[in-house]
C-alpha positions as CSV (number, residue, x, y, z in Angstrom):
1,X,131.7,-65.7,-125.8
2,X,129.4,-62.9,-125.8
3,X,128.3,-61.0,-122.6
4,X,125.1,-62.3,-123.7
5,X,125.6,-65.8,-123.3
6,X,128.1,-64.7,-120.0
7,X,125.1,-63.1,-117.7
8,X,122.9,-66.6,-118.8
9,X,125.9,-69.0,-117.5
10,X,126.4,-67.0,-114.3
11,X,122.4,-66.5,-113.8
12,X,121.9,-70.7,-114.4
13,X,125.0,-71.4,-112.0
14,X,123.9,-69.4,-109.1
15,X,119.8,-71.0,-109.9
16,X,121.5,-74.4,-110.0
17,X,123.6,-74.6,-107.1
18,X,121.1,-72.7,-105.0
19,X,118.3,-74.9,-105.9
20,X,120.7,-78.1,-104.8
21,X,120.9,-77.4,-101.3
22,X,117.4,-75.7,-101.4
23,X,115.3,-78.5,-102.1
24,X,116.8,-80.1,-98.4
25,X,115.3,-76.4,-96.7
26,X,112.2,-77.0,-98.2
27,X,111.7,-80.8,-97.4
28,X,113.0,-79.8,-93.6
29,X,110.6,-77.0,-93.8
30,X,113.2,-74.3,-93.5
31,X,112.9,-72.5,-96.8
32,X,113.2,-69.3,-94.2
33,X,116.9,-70.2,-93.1
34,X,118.1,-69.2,-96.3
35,X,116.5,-66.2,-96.2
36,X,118.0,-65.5,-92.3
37,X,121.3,-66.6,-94.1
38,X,121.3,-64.8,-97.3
39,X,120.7,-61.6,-94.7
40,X,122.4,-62.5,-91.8
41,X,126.0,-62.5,-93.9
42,X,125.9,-59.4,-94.6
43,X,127.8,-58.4,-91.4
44,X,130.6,-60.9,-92.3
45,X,131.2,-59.4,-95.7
46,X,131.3,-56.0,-94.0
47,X,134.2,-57.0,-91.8
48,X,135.8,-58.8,-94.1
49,X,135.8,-56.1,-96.6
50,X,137.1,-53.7,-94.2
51,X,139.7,-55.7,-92.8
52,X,141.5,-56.7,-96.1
53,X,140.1,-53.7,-98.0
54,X,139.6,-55.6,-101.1
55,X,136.8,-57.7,-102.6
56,X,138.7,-61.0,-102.6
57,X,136.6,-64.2,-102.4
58,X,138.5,-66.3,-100.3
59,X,138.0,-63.4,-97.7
60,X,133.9,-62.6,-98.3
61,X,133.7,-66.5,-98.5
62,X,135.1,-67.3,-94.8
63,X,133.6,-64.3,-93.7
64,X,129.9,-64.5,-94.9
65,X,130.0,-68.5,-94.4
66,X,131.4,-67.8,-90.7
67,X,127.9,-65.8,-90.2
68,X,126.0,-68.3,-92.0
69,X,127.3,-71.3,-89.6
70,X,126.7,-68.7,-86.3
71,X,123.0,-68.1,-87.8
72,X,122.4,-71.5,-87.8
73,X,123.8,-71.9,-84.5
74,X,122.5,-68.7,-83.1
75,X,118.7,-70.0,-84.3
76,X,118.9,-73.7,-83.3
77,X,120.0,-72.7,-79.4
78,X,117.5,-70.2,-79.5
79,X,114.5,-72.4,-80.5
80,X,116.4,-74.8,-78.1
81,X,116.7,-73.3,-75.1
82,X,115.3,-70.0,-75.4
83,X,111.4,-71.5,-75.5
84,X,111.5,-69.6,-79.0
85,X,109.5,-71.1,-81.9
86,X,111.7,-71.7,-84.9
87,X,110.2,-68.6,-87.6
88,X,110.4,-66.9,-84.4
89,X,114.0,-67.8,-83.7
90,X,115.2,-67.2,-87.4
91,X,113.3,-63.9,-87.4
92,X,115.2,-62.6,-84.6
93,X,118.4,-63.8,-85.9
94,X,118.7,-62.4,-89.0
95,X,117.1,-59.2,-88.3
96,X,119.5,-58.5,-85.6
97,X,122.6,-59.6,-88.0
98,X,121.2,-57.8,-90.6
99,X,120.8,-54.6,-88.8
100,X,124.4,-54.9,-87.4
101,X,125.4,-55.1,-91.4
102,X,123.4,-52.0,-92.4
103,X,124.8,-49.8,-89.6
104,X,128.5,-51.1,-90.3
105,X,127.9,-49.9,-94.0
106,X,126.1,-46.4,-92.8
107,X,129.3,-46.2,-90.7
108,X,131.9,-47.0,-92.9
109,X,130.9,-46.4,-96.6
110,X,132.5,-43.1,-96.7
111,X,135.6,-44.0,-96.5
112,X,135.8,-47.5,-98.2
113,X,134.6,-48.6,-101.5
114,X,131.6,-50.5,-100.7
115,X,128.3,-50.0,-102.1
116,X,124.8,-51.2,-99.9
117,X,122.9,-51.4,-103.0
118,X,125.0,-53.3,-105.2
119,X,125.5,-55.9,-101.4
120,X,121.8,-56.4,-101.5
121,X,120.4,-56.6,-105.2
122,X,123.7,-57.2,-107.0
123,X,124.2,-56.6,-110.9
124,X,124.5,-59.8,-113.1
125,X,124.9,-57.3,-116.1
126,X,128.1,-56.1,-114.8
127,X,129.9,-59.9,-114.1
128,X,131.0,-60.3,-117.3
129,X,133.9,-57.5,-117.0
130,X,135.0,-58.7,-113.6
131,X,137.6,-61.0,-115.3
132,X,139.9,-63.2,-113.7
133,X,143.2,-62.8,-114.9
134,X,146.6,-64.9,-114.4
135,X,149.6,-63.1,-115.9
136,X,147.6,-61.3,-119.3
137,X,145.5,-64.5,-119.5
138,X,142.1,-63.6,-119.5
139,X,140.0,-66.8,-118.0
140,X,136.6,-64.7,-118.1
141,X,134.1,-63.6,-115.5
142,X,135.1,-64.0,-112.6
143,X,131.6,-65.0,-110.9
144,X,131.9,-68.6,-113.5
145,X,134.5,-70.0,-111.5
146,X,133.3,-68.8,-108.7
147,X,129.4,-70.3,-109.2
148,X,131.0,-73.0,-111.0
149,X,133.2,-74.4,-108.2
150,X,130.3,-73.8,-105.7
151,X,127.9,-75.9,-108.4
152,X,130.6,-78.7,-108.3
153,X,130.8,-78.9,-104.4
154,X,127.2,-78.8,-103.9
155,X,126.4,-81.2,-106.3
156,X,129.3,-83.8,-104.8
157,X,128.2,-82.6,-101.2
158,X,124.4,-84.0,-102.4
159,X,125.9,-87.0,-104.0
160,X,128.0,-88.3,-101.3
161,X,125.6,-87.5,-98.6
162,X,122.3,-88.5,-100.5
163,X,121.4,-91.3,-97.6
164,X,121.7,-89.3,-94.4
165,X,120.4,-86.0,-96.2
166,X,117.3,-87.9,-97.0
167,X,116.9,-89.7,-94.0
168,X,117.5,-86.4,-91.6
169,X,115.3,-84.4,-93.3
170,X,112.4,-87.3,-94.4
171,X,112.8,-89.0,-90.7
172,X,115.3,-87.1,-88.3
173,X,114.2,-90.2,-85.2
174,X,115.0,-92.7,-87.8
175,X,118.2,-91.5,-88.7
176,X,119.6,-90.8,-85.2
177,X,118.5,-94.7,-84.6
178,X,120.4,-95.7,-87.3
179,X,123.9,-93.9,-85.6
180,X,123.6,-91.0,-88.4
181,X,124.6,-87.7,-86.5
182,X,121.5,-85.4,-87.6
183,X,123.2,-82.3,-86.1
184,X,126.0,-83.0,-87.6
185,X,124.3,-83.4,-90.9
186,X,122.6,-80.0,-90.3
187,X,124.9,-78.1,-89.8
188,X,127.2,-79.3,-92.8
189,X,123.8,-78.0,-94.9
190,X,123.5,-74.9,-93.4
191,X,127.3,-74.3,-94.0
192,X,127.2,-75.4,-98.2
193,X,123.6,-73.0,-98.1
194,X,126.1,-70.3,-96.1
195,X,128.3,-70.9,-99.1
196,X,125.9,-71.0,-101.6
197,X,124.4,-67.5,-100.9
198,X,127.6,-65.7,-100.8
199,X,128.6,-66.8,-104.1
200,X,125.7,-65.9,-105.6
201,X,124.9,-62.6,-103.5
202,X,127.7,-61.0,-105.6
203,X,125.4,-61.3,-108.4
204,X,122.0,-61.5,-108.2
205,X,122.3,-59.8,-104.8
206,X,122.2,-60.8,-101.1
207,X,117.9,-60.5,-100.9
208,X,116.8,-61.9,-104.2
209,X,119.0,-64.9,-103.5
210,X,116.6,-66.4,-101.5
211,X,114.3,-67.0,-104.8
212,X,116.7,-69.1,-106.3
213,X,116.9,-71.1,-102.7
214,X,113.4,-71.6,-102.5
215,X,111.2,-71.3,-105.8
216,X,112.7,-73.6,-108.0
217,X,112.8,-76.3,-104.9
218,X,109.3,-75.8,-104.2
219,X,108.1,-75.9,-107.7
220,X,109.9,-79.4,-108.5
221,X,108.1,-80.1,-105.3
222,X,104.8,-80.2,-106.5
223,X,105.9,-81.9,-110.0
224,X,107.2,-85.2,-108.0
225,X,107.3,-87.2,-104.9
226,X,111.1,-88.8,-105.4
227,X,113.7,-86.7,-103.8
228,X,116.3,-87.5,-106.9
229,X,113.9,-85.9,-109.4
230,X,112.6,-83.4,-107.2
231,X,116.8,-82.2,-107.1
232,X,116.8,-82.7,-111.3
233,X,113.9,-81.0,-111.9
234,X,114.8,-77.5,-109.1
235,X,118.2,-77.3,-111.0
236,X,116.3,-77.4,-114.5
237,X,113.7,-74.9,-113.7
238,X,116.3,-73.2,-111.7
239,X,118.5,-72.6,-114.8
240,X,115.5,-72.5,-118.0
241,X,114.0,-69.1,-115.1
242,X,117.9,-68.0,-115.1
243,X,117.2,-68.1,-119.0
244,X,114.0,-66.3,-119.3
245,X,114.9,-63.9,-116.9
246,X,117.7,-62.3,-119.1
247,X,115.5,-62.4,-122.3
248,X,112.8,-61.0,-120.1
249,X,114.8,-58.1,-118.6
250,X,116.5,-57.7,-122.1
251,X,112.5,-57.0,-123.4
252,X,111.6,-54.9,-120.1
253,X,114.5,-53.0,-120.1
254,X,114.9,-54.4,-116.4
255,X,116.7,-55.5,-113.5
256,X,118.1,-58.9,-114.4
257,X,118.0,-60.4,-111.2
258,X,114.5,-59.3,-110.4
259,X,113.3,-60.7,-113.9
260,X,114.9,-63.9,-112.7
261,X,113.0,-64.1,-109.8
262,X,109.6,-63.2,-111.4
263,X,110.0,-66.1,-113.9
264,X,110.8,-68.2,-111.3
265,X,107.6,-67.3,-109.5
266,X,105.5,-67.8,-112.4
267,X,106.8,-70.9,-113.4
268,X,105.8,-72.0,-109.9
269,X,102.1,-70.6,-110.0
270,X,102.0,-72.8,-113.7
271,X,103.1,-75.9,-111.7
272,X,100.8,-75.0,-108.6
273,X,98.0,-74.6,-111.3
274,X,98.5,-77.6,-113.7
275,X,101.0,-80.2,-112.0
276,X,99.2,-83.4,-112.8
277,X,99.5,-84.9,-108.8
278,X,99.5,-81.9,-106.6
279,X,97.6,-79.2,-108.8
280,X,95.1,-76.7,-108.3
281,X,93.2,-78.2,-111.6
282,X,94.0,-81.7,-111.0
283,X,92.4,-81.5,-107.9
284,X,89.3,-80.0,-108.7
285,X,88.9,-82.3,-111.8
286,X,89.4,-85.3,-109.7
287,X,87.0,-83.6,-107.1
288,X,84.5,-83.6,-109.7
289,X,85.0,-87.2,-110.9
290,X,84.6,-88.9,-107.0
291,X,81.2,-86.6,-107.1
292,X,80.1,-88.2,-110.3
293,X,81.2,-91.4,-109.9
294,X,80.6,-92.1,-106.1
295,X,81.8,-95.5,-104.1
């Protein structure tokens, strides 16, 4: 397979899986946790870089998934019982992990191999030559199997738990009368999200991430009201802005990631422009029509 066609599988696997767990941020209205997650890891990739000295991913997986689980603890007892609201809670969270990340990087880049840049905006272009190899088998880019196991679990995570994900983020009172264990449930999400962003960070980067968590969500959003097409939908625009982000880039001469994102975005502005229920047209045009044609 050509590099070509390598960058556009990793690029539609990290869109995909992100935008499986992102569409239940967006209907809770915490599209910013993955944000304070896809920063707030960046101190657990630190230490676990530094304590085994080697980019491993069973190592920056427990690591930057044990900070994503302690954000999402850290933000819930803060809105809990620090009388914090929750953007206020999830800003102070991650800024403060965050920070702790930077400094451990200023501090110890010099004498490991460990580059900020390539931590926060990541380089797709490069994936296909981090091979996995078993013996002098050469199984390909590492980042597939990576993605593509993360893809799998999210999508039997959603699968399984379909019911008491809907009902805890439609109805949260509802569900805890029914004996579903909303915290439980929580929790569980922010752990797959935790996940989610540190198998992606790796290549499209720990900030631009959040895109895929949030834009292609947000667009199927306004395209449906069912929560089963709303998931189909995020993974396809998720994967066809994973698409014409490379050929974009590729025209642009650009950062691949970044091109990702700005299709993304403006395949959201089309859908907040001309989706045929929540539009900005079909609004005004049906606007127009109750003035004509009054009760």
């Amino acid at each position: 397979m050509s590099n070509d066609l390598w960058i556009i599988l990793i690029g539609s696997l990290a869109s995909a899986a992100c935008a499986l767990v992102g569409c239940f941020l967006v209907l809770r209205k915490q599209a910013m946790m993955g944000d304070a997650i896809s920063h707030s890891v960046l101190p657990g990739i630190v230490i676990a870089f530094l304590i085994t000295q080697s980019r491993a991913p069973i190592p920056m997986l427990i690591g930057a998934g044990t900070l994503g689980i302690l954000t999402a603890f850290a933000t819930n007892a803060l809105e809990r019982h620090g009388r914090l609201q929750p953007d206020a809670s999830i800003g102070v969270t991650f800024t403060w992990l965050f920070a702790v990340g930077v400094i451990l990087i200023s501090a110890f880049a010099g004498h490991v191999d460990l580059d900020a840049e390539c931590v926060l905006y990541g380089e797709i272009a490069s994936s296909p030559w981090d091979v996995w190899l078993i013996g002098d088998t050469d199984m390909g880019p590492r980042a597939v199997w990576i993605l593509g196991a993360i893809t799998i679990a999210n999508l039997i995570f959603v699968t399984l738990g379909y019911k008491q994900l809907k009902l805890t983020s439609f109805d949260p009172e509802m569900a805890a009368a029914l004996g579903i264990n909303v915290t439980l449930w929580h929790y569980l999400l922010m752990g797959f999200v935790s996940f989610t962003t540190v198998g992606a960070f790796e290549s499209v980067g720990a900030i631009l991430v959040v895109a895929m968590l949030i834009v292609p969500p947000n667009t199927a959003y306004l395209l449906t009201d069912r929560l089963s097409r709303m998931l189909i939908y995020s993974v396809i625009i998720g994967i066809l802005s994973a698409i014409g982000g490379y050929w974009l880039a590729w025209l642009i001469d650009g950062s691949i990631a970044g091109a990702i994102a700005t299709v993304s975005g403006a395949l959201f502005l089309f859908a907040a422009l001309f989706s045929p229920t929540h539009g900005v047209i079909a609004g005004y045009i049906a606007r127009r029509h109750a003035l004509i044609t009054p009760d």
